[in-house]
N, C-alpha and C positions, 0 to 999 in steps of 0.2 A: 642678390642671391635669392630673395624672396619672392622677386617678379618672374624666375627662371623655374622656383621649385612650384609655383604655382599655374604655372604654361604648363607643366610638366605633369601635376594632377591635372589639370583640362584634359592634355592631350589621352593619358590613361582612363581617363572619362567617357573621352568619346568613341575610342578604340572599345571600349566593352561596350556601348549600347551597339555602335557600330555589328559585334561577333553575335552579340547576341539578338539582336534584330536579326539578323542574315540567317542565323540556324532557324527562327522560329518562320522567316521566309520560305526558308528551303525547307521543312516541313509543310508548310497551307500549299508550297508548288505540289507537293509530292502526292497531295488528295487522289488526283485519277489512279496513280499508279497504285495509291493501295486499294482503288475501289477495284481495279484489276486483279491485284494479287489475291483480297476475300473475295471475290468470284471466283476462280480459279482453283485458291485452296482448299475453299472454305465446306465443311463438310455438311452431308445433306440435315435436312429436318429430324429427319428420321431415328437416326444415329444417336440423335442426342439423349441422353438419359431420363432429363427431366420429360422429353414427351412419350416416350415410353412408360415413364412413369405413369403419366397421363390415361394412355393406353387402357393399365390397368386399371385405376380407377373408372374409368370410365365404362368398364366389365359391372362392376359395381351402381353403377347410376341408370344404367340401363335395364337389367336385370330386377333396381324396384321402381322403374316408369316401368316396364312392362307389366310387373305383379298388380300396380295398380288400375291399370288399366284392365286386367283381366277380373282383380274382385270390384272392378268399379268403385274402386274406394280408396282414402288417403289414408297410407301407410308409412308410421314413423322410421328411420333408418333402425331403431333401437329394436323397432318391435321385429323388421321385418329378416335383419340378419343377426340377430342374436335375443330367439323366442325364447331360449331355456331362461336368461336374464329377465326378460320382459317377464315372461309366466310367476318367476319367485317377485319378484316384485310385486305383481300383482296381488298374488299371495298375501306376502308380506302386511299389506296396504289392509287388505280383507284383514283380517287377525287382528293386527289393531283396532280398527271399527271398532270389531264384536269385543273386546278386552274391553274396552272405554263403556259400552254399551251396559255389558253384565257388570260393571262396576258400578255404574249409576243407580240399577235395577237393585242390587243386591245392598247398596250400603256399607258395604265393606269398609272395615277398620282401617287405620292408617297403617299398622304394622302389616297386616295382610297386602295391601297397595305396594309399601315397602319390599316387602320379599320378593311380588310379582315385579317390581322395576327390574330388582336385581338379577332375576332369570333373565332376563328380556333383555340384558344388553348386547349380548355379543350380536344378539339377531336385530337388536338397532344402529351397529353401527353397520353391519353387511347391508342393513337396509339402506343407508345414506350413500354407501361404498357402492350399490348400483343406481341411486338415482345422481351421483356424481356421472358414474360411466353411459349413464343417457343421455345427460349434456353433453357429454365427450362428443358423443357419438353420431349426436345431429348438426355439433360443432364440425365435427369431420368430414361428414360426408357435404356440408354445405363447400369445405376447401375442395374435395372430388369436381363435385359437382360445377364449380366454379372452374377450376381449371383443365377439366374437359368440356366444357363448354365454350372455351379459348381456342379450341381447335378442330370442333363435331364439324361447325360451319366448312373448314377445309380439307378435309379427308372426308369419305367413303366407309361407312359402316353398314354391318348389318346383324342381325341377331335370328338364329336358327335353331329351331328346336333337333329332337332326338332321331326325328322323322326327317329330316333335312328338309323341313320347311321352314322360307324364310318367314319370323312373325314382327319383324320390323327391320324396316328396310330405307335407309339413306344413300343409293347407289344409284338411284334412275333405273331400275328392273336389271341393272348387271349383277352376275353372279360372280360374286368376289372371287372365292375360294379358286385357287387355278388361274385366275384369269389373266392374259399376258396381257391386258391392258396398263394396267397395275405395276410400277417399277416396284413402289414397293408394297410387300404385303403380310400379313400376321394373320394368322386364323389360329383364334386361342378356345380349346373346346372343354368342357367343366363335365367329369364323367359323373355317376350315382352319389358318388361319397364326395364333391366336392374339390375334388382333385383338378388340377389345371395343367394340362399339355399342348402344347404347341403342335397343331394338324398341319402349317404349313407357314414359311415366314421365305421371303424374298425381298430383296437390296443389293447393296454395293459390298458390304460385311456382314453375309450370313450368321457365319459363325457367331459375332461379338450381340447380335439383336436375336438369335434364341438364346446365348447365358444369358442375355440382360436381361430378356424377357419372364424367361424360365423364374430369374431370380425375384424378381418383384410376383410372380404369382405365388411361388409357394411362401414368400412373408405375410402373414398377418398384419393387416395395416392397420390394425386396431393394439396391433401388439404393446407398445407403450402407455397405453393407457389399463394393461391390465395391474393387481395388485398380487402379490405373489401371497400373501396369507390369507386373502378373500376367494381370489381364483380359486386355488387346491384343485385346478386342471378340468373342472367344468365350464369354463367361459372361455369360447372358442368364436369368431366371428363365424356367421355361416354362410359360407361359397356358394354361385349360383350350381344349379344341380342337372344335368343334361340338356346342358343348351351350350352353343358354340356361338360365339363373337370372330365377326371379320369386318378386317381395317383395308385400307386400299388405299395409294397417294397416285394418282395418273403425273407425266414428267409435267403437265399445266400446273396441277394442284402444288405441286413441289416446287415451281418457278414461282408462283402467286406467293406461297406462304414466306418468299424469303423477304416480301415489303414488310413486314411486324417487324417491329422494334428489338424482341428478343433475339429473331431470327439472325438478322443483319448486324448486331454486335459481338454475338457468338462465331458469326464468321469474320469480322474483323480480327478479335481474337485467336481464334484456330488460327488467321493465317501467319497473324505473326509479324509482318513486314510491318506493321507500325511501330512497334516496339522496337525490334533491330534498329529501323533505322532513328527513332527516339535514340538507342543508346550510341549509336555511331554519333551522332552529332554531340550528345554530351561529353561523348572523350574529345570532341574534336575543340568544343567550344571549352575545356578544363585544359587542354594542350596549347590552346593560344590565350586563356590568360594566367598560363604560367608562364610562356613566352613573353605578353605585352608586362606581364609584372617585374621583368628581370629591369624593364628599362626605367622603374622609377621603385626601387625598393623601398624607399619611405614614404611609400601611400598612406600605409596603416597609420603614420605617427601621428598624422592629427586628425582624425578620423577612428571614432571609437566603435562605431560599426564593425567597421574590420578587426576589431581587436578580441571580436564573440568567444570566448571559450572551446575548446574543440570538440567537446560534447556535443554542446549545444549544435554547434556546425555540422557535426554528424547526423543528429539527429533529424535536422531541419532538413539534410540534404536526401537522406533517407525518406522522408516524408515528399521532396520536390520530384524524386525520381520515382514514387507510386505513384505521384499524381501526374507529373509527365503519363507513366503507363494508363493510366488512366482516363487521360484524352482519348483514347482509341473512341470511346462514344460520342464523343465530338467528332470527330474524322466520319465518321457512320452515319451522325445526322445530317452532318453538313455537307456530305457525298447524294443522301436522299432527298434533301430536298428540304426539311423542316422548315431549316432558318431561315430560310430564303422564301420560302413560301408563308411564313408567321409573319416579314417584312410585306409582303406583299399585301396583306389581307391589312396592314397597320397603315396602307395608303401610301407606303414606298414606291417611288420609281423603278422600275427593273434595273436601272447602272446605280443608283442609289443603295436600294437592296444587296448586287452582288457585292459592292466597296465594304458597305459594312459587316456584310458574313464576314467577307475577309480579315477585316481590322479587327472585328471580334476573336476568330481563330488566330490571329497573330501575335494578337493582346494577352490568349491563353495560353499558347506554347512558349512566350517570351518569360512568363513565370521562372517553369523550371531552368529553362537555360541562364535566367539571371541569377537565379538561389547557386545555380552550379558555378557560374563565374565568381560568384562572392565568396564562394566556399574557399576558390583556390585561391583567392588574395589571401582571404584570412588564413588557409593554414601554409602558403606560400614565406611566412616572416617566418618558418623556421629555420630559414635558411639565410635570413638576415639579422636576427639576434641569437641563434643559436639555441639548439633541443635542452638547455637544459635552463636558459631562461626563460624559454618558449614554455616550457613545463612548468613553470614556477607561475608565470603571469597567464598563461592562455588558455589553462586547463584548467575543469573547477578540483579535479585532483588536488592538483599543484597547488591550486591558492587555498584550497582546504588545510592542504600538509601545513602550507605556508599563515595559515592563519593557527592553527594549533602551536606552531612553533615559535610563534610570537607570541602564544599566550604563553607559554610556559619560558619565556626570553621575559615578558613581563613579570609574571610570579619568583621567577630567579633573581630579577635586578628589586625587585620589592625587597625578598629577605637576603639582598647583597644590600641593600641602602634601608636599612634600619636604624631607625632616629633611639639612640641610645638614651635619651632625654625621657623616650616615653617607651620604654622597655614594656613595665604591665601592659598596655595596649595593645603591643605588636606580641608579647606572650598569648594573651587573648583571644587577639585576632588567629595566629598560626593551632590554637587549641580548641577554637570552632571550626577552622576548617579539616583538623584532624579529623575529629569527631564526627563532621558530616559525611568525610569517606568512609570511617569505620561502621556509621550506622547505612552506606547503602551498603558497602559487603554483607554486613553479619543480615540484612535482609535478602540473601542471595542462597540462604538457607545454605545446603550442602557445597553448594561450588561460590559460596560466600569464602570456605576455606583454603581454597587456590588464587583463588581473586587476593585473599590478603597476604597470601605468600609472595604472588607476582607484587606486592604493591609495596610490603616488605623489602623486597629486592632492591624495587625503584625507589624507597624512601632511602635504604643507603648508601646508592649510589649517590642521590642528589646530597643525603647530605657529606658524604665524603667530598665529592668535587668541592661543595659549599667552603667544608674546611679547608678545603689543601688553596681553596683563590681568598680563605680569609686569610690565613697562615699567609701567602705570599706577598699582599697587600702589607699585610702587616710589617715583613722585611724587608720591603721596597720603604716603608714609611721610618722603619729604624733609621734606615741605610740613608736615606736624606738626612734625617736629624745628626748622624755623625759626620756626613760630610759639610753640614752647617758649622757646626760647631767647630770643624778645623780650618773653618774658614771660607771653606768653597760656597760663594755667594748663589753662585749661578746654577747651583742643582735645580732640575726641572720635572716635576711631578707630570708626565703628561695623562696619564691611565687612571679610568676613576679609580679610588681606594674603596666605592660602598658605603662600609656603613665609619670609615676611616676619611671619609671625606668632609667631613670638617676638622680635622685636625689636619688637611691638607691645603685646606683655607686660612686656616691660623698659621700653615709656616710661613706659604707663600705671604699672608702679611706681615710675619715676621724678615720675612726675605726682605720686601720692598722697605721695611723701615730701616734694617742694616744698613743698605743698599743709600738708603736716603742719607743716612747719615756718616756713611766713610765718605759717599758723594762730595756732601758735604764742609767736610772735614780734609780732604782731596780738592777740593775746593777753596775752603780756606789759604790750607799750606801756598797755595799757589799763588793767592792774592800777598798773603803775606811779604813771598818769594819776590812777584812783579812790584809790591810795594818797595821792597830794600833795594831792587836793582834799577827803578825807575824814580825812585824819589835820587838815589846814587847821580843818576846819569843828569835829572833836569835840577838838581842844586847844582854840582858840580861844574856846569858848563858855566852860569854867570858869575861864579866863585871865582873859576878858575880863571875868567875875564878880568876878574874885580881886582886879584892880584897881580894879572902881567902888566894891565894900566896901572898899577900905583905901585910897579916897580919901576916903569916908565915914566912917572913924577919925581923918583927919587934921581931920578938922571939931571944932572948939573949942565948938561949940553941942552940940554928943552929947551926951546923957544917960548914964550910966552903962548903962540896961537895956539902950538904943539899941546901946552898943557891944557888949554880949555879945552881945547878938544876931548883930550883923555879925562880929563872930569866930568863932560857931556856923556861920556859912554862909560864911565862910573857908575853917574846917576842913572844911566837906562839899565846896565846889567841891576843895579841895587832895587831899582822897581820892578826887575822881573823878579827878583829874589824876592823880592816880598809880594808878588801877586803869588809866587808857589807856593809859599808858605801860608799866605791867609784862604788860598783855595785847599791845601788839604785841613787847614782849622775848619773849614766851611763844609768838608766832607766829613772829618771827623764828628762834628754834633751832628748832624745830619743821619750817622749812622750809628750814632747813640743816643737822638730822639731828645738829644739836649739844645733843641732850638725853638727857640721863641718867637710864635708869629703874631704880629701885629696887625689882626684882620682890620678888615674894615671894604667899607663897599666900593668897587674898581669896574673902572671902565677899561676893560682889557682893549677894546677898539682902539679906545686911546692912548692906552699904555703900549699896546704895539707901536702902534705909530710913532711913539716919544722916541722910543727903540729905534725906530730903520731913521728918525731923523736923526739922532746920534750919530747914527753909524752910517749916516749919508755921504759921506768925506772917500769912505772904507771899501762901500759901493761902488760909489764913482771907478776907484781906483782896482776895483778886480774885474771892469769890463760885461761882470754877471748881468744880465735883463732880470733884475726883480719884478716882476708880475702879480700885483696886489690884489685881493679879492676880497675886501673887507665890508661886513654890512656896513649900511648908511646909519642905520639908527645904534644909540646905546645899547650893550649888555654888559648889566652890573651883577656883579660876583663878588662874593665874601672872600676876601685874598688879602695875603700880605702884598705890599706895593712892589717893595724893595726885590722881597723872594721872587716875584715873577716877573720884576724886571730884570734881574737874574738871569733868570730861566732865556726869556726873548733873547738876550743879549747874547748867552752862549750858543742858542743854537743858531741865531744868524750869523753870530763870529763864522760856530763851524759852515755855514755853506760858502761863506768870502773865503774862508783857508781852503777849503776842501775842492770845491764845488768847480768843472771846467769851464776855465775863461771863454767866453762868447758864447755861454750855452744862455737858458734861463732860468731862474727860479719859481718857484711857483707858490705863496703864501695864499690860502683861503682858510677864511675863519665863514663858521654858519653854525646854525641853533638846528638841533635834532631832537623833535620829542621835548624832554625833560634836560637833553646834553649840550654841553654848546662844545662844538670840534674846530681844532686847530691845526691845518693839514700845512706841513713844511715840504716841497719836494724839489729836488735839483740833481744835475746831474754830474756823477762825481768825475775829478781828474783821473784818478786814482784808482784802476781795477779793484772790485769790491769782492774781496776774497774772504772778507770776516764773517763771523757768527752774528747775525743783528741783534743778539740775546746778549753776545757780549761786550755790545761797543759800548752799553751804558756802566760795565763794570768799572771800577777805579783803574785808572793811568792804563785805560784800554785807548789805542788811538788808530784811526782809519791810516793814518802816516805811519806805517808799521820801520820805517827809516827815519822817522822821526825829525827829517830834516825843516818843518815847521815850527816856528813857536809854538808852544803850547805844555797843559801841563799833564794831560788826559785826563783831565779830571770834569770838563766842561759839563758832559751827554751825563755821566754820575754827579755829579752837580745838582744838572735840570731837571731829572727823575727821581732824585729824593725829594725836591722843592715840592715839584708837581703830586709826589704820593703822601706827600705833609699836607698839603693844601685840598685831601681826597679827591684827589684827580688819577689820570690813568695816560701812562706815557707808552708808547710802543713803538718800535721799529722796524721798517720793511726795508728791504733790496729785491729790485728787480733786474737783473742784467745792470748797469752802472745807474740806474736809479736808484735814489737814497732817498725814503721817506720817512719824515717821524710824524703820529700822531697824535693829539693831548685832547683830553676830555673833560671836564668838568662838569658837575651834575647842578644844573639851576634851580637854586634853592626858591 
């Protein structure tokens, strides 16, 4: 399943570079056709505001090249449209001198100095307040001057005085004004007062290039840098005064000016076809991988990328689709020639060069369209865990909500599980944090007092709920204790109690020791029970032998053989009756711990062995394959002899009784660590239906038909011997395997 969900991300892998490669392809193809469409749409030079702007500045730049050339001299932009400034300035500048000067001369007091500062301020700060607006102003006209100078070289100007003579001319001796050489044309003329009117303007949009125009002459372009309590309406920039300015673009100058940078982006722009078809491919490339997403809905699950917040997704995506939009100057440079002509100059091959424009444009547009596929996996899992888990895990909303309500799920199960041991503490603790809410309210000044209304509210709310789940806890915790008490063992607490949970821990071990002890005691009765009806059943059998042969002796018909006979099986019921008897003597001390071992140091190796040769006869005659595994060398153990010869003896009895004919047995003894182990295993006749926990019980027998000798006391026997002698007896069944195993720890 793992090798199939992971074929399965591959395949959702390559399906999206796949879409998203092909969009960003089908964009770098689409290059001519929008270098067609901004030709086409794209609107003149002209039109454009910012060089209209231009325009008029350049009214401005002209106007003091010509004054200087006429007083033969350099003239500041400050001094020369705005003399009334310049003049107080000047002013200004003089008066201080001569104040500084007569103070020197005169010796003047400090208090006298003093009073003259203080006349003197208003007219020192107006002073600062125009040698500010001198910087402005040479700042400014340097931006004019600069940005019609970006454009003198390509259009046709000329400057005309009042006389309609031209006194500067950049036309090649053509007369602007009228002239149909000219597609397009502005003749902007500046009457006595400064005033600016438009004598002739021609284009493609009349109308829209005299408002434009109009509008930028009668603004003041010094206008933001006036001060409205320093001005008081004497500081006015001053216009040029009876002179007309004419512009003129022939359709050459208008084809040349669209190779600039500005030009050629402005009409990508205007035309729009990048953009459109930007957005056509974004729905298209969001439409197939909401489609390729249907076919492996748990992309996201191991993959934390896709798991981003929906914010965040939004945001990023918003961000991917301005910046899509914003390749248009890419498409514009890489239509004219830049990149391609930059590789060339870096010692590119020309098929070199074009590959790489390419890869670079592919490499760009593949951005946005990858930010766009990732968006729609990631907000795609709303529809595979569902909006309101979605909301919980995907949004920082959600995990906001969800982190507040976890804190206040923390603060609740805090004062629901209050350690009643340390009361002062948690009093403490809950009357510093009262206090630190009460001291931000009451610093909330007046809406401190709705603040502790609303919080008022919420304190009792929480602490009603608090009561009504101690109160219930608490009658859940009754409700057990009376059902214990009338006996019902098995009530079950499953729901925390809080701060009642340790008295929920004390029942439940009160439970378990009841529990242990009717076990127990349930337990007992029943040994008891299997004692009276199995000591009943294994005396009674060679009793009831012992009497029918020695009513068959009393028979006067006997035969001599007749009677030895019956005295032969006298004497064998009479030893079984007393092998019963001295094996429950042997359990009985055994499980009153009134048995006396006579340690001493034992060679179990060889005391096994003494055993299977004992019992060699016994062997022989059950067909079993006993399979020995015994080390070579001694291991000596503190053991009684007797009790462990015991022990061997009963449990090899049991695999000759028990154990099926022709199978084999398995005996291995081996040293572990500090343990020496004694592994018995065979397989039984006998489907092994019993508890192996309780075949070592008293007069528990794997012959549950009982049709073997035996007294079931053997396996209880060998595991008291073995846990007197600190040993450790256990029992396994696996399917008719029977295994027992003994431990002993090597002293």
């Amino acid at each position: 399943m793992d090798i199939k969900l992971k074929n399965r991300h591959r395949i959702s892998g390559l399906l999206a570079a796949a879409v998203i490669f092909a969009a960003a392809f089908a964009m770098v193809e689409l290059y001519p056709y929008f270098e067609n469409e901004s030709s086409r749409n794209g609107a003149p030079i002209y039109e454009e505001s910012a060089f209209l702007k231009h325009l008029i500045n350049g009214n401005y730049v002209l106007a003091l090249e010509d004054a200087q050339k006429e007083q033969n001299k350099i003239l500041s932009p400050f001094q020369y449209f705005l003399p009334e400034a310049e003049a107080e300035l000047k002013a200004a500048n003089s008066d201080s001198s001569e104040v500084s000067t007569a103070t020197e001369l005169s010796g003047s007091t400090s208090s006298n100095i003093q009073i003259t500062k203080d006349e003197g301020d208003g007219e020192d700060e107006r002073t600062e307040y125009l040698r500010g607006l001198r910087k402005n102003s040479i700042r400014e006209f340097e931006n004019w001057n600069r940005s019609f100078g970006n454009i003198r070289n390509s259009i046709d100007y000329q400057m005309i005085d009042e006389n309609g003579k031209v006194i500067m001319d950049h036309a090649e001796g053509r007369f602007i004004p009228n002239n149909s050489y000219y597609v397009f044309q502005a003749v902007l003329h500046y009457d006595e007062l400064g005033r600016m009117d438009i004598s002739c303007v021609r284009g493609e949009n009349t109308a829209y290039l005299l408002n434009t125009l109009q509008d930028f002459g009668d603004k003041d372009p010094m206008e933001s840098y006036y001060d409205d309590y320093f001005q008081k309406g004497t500081l006015k920039l001053s216009n040029p005064r009876n002179m007309t300015f004419a512009y003129g673009m022939s359709e050459q100058q208008i084809s040349s000016f669209k190779d600039t940078s500005g030009n050629i982006w402005t009409a990508y722009e205007n035309s729009g076809s990048v953009t459109r078809i930007f957005i056509g491919l974004v729905c298209a490339v969001a439409a197939l991988a909401f489609l390729f997403s249907c076919m492996d809905v748990n992309l996201a699950d191991g993959n934390a990328i896709l798991r981003t917040p929906l914010e965040l997704v939004i945001g990023i995506v918003a961000g991917s689709v301005a910046f899509g939009a914003g390749l248009t100057s890419l498409v514009a440079v890489t239509n004219r020639g830049d990149l391609y002509s930059a590789l060339l100059r870096a010692n590119f091959i020309p098929k070199a060069a074009d590959i790489m424009v390419k890869l670079w444009n592919l490499l760009w547009w593949a951005v946005p369209f990858a930010v766009i596929y990732w968006a729609v996996l990631c907000m795609r899992d709303v529809f595979h865990i569902g909006i309101t888990r979605y909301y919980k895990e995907r949004t920082l909303c959600g995990l906001f909500c969800g982190w507040v309500v976890n804190c206040l799920k923390k603060l609740y199960r805090y004062l629901g599980n209050i350690n009643l041991q340390e009361s002062d503490r948690t009093i403490f603790k809950i009357a510093a944090v009262n206090f630190i809410v009460l001291t931000i309210l009451c610093s909330l000044w007046f809406l401190g007092i709705g603040a502790l209304f609303l919080y008022s509210i919420i304190l009792f709310f929480v602490m009603r709920k608090y009561y009504l789940d101690l109160s219930r806890k608490y009658n859940m915790l009754l409700k057990a204790t009376n059902q214990i008490a009338e006996g019902n063992l098995e009530v079950v607490i499953e729901e925390d109690l809080g701060v009642f949970e340790p008295f929920k821990i004390e029942i439940q071990k009160i439970q378990s020791g009841l529990k242990g002890v009717v076990d127990e005691e349930v337990k007992s009765q029943k040994l008891k029970t299997d004692l009276i009806s199995n000591m009943s059943h294994d005396l009674k059998t060679p009793l009831t032998a012992i009497i029918t042969y020695v009513n068959l002796l009393k028979d006067d018909h006997a035969t001599p053989e007749q009677r030895k006979a019956y005295i032969d099986i006298l004497e064998q019921k009479s030893m079984r009756l007393k092998a019963l008897i001295e094996d429950l003597f042997e359990i009985s001390k055994a499980n009153s711990n009134n048995v006396t071992l006579d340690l001493e140091d034992v060679d179990i190796v060889s005391l096994l062995k003494e055993v299977s040769f004992e019992l060699s006869d016994k062997i022989e005659e059950s067909t079993i394959d006993f399979r020995w595994n015994l080390p070579d060398e001694k291991i000596i153990l503190s053991l009684d002899s007797q009790k462990t010869y015991r022990i061997f003896d009963n449990l090899l009895t049991n695999i000759i009784k028990y154990a099926m004919p022709g199978t084999r047995a398995y005996i291995d003894m081996r040293k572990e660590n500090d343990w020496v182990e004694i592994i018995l295993k065979n397989i039984s006749a006998a489907e092994l239906t019993f508890n192996p926990e309780e075949i070592t019980e008293r007069f528990a027998r794997g012959d549950q038909a009982r049709n073997t000798e035996g007294s079931g006391l053997g396996m209880a026997i060998a595991k008291s011997f073995v846990e007197l002698q600190n040993g450790k007896l256990t029992v396994e069944t696996e399917a008719d395997l029977f295994r027992v195993t003994i431990r002993w720890p090597i002293m």
